[in-house]
C-alpha positions as CSV (number, residue, x, y, z in Angstrom):
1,X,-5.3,7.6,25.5
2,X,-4.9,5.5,22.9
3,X,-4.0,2.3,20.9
4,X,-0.7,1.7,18.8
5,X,0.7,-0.8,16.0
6,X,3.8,-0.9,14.4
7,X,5.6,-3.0,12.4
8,X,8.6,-3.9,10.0
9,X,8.8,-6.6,7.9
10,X,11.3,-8.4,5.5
11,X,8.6,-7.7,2.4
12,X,5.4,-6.0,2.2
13,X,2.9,-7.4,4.4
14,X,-0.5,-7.1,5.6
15,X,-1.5,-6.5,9.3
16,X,-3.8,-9.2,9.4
17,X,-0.9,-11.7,8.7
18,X,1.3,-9.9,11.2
19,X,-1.0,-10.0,14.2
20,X,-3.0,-13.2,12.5
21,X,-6.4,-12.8,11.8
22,X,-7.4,-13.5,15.5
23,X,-5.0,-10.8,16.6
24,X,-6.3,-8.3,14.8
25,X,-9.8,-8.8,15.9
26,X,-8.7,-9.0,19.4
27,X,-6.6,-5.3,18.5
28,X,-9.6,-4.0,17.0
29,X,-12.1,-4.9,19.7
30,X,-10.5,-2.3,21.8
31,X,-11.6,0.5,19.5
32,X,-15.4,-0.6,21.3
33,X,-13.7,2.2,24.1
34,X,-10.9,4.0,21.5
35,X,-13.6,4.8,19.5
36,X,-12.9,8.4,18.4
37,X,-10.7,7.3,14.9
38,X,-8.1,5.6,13.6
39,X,-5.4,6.0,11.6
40,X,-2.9,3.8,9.5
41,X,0.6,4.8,7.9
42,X,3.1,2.7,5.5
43,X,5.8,3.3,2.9
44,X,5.9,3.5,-0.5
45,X,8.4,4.3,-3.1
46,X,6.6,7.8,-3.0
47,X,7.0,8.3,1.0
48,X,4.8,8.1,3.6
49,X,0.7,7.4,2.8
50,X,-1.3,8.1,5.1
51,X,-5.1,7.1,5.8
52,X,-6.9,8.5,8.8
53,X,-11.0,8.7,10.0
54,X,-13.4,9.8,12.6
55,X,-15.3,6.6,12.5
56,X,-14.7,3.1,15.0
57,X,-12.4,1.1,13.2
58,X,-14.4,-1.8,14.4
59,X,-16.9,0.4,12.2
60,X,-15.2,1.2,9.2
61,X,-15.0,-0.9,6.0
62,X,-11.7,0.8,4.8
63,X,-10.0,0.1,7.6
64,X,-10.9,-3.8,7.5
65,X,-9.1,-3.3,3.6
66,X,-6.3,-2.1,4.5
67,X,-5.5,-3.9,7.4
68,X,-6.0,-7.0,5.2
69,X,-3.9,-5.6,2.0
70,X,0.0,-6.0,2.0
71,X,0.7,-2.0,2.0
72,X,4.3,-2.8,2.3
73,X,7.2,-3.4,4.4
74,X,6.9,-0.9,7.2
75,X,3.7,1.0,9.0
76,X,1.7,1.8,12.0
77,X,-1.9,1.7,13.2
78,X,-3.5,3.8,15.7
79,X,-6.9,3.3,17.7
80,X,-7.6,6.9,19.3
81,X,-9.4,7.3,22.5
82,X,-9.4,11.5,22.5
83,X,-8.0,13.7,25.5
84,X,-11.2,15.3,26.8
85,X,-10.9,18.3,26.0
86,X,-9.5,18.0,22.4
87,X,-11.6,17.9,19.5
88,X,-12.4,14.8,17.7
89,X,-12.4,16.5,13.9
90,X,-9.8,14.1,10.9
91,X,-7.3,16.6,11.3
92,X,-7.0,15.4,15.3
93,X,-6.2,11.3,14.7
94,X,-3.1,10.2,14.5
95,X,-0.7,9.5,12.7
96,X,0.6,13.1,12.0
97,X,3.1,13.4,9.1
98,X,5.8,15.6,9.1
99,X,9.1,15.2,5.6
100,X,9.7,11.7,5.8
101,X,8.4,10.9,9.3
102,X,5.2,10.0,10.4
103,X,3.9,9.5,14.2
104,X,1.7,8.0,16.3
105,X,1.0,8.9,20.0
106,X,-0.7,7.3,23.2
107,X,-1.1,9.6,25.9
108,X,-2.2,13.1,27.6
109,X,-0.1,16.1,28.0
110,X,-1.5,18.8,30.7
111,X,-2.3,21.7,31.1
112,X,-4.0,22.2,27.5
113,X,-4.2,25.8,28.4
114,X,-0.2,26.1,27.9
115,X,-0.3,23.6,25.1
116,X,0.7,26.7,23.0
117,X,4.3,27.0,24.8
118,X,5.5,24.0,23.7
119,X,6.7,25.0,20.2
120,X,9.1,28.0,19.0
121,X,6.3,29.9,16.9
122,X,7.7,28.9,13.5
123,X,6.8,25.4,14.7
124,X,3.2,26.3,16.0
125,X,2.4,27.4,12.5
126,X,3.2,24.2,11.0
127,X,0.0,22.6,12.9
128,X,-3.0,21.1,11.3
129,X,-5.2,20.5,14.0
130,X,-5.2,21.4,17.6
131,X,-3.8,18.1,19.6
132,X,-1.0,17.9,22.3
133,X,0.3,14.8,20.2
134,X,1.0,17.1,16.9
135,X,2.7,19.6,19.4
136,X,5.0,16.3,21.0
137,X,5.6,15.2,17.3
138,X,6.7,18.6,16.2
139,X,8.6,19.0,19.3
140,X,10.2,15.8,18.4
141,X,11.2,17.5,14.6
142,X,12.3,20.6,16.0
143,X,14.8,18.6,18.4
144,X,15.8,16.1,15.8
145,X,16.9,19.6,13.2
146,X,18.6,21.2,16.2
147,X,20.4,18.1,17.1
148,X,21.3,17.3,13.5
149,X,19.0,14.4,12.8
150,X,20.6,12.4,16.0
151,X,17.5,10.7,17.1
152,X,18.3,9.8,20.4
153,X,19.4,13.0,21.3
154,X,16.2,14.4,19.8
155,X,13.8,11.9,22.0
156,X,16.2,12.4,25.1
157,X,15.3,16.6,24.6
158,X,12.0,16.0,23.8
159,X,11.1,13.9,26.9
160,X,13.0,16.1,29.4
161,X,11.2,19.5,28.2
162,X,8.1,17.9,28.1
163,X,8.3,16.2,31.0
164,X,9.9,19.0,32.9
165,X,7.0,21.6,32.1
166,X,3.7,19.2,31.8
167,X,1.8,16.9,34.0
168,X,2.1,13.8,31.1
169,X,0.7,10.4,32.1
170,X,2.5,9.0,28.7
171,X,4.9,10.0,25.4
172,X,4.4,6.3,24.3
173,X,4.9,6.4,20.4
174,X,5.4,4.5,17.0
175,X,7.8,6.9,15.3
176,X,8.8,5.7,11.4
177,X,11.2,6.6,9.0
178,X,12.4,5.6,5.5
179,X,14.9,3.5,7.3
180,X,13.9,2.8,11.0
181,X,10.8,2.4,13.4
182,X,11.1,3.6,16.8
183,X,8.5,2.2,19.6
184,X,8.8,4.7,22.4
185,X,8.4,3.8,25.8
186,X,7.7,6.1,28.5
187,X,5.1,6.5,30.8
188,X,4.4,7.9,34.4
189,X,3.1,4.6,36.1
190,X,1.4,7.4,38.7
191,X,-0.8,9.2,36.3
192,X,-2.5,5.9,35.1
193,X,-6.2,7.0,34.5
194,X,-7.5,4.1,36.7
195,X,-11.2,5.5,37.3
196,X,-11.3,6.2,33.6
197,X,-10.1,3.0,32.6
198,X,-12.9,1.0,35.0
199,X,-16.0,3.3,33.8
200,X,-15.0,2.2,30.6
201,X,-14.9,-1.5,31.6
202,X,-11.0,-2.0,30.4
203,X,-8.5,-3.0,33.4
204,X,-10.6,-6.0,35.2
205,X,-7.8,-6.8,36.9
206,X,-4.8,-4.5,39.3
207,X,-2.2,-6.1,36.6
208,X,-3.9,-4.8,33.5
209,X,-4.3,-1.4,34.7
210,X,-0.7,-1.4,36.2
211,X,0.2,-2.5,32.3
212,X,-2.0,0.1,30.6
213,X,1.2,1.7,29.0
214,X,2.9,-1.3,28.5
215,X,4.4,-1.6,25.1
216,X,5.3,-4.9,23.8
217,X,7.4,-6.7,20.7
218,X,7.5,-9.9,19.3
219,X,10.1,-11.2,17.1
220,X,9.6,-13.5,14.3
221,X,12.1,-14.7,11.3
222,X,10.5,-11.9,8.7
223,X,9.2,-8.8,11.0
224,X,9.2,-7.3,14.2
225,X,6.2,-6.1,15.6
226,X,5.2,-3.7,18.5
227,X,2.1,-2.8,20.4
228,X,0.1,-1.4,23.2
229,X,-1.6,-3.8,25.8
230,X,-5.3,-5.1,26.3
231,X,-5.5,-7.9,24.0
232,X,-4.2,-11.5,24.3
233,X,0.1,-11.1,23.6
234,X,1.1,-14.6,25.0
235,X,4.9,-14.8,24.2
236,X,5.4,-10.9,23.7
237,X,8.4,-9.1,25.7
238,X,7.5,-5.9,27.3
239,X,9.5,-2.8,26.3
240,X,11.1,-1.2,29.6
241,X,9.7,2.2,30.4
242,X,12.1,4.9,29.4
243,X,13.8,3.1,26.4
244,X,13.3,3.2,22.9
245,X,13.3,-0.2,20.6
246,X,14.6,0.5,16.9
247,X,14.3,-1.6,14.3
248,X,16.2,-1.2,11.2
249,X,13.6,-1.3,8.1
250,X,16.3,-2.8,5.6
251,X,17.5,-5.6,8.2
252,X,15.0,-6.0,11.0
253,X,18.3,-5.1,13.6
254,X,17.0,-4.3,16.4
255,X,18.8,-2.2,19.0
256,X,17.3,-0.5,22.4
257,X,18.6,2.6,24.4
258,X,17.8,4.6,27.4
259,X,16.3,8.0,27.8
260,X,15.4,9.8,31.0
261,X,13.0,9.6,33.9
262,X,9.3,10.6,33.7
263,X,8.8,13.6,35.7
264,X,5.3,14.7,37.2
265,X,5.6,18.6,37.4
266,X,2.5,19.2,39.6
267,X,-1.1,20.3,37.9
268,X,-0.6,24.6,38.6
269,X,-4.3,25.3,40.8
């Protein structure tokens, strides 16, 4: 499980004076338990950069740059706390790129021994590392080309096959595109990992382990951000489970719609 950022703003913009200083040390003090990488995206006239590591961010002296330098207009950062099982190699953070589109994931998707059924086999050889977020995130492409680049559709697909065939506690995402950034909300409220979450000393209290998955926005007159929970968001609005929030990059419209249930297929013995 992981940690998730993104943002759009009327002109380029650091993190830091998104979140304000204080918010972005309260975001990055929960890399003390995601602690197995991070990863940033943003825009540029030459498409989607991308800057990833192995290290803490808490840790990591590029991170603190670029989280303080005004990449531009539109980006997302990612603090990854690794699916046991998965490997914790650069080519395993987040975000993943794929054309024009770049995504970031918090969540598990079981069993990893069928991990290898959820792409057509053209699509499993586009893979650089070995994660079940790469597999969601290509699943995602494959959807959006068969559904001709309707994105809602694409999500809507995505979830129910997914969620229909895999045990997943979350597909919360930051998905972004040269013209939109879509915070994805949808989580299994059931499949919260609540021992986990105490041995690791997050989720002192019932509410913040029942708000784990919670993703939040808050509006402002120049951006619109969004963000997992476990730091200090006095003022923010949750997201409802099962909807997706877009923002439009050129604008800062914002729109919201509905995709389906979470289903718990049952662990096979």
């Amino acid at each position: 499980m992981c940690r998730l950022v993104g943002y759009c703003a009327r002109g380029s913009a650091s993190a830091a004076s998104l979140l304000t200083e204080r918010g972005l040390r309260d975001f990055t003090a929960l890399s003390a338990f995601h602690s197995d990488g991070w990863g940033m995206a943003w825009y540029t006239a030459d498409g989607p950069q991308i800057r990833k590591s192995t290290r803490r961010a808490a840790d990591a002296p590029d991170y603190d740059q670029l989280t303080h330098r005004a990449l531009g207009d539109i980006g997302l950062i990612h603090l990854r706390w690794a699916t046991p099982g998965l490997a914790l190699g650069r080519q395993n953070c987040h975000p993943f790129r794929y054309g024009d589109y770049t995504l970031a994931h918090n969540g598990a998707i079981h069993p990893q021994s069928k991990l290898g059924e959820m792409l057509p086999a053209e699509w499993e050889r586009q893979l650089h590392g070995t994660t079940d977020s790469e597999r969601y995130f290509l699943h995602l492409m494959w959807r959006l080309e068969r559904r001709g680049d309707d994105m809602a559709a694409a999500i809507a697909d995505t979830q129910a096959s997914i969620g229909s065939r895999y045990a997943v506690n979350s597909l919360n995402a930051i998905l972004l595109s040269p013209d939109r950034m879509y915070a994805i909300s949808w989580h299994d409220p059931a499949r919260i990992p609540e021992a986990e979450l105490r041995r690791r000393g997050l989720g002192n209290t019932p509410a913040e382990i029942a708000g784990y998955f919670h993703l939040a926005y808050r509006v402002t007159a120049d951006a619109v951000i969004v963000a997992s929970s476990g730091w200090p968001q006095a003022g923010w609005t949750v997201l409802g489970n099962q909807s997706v929030l877009v923002v439009e990059r050129a604008t800062l419209q914002m729109s919201e719609f509905s995709t389906g249930p979470a289903l718990s297929p049952a662990l096979p013995a």
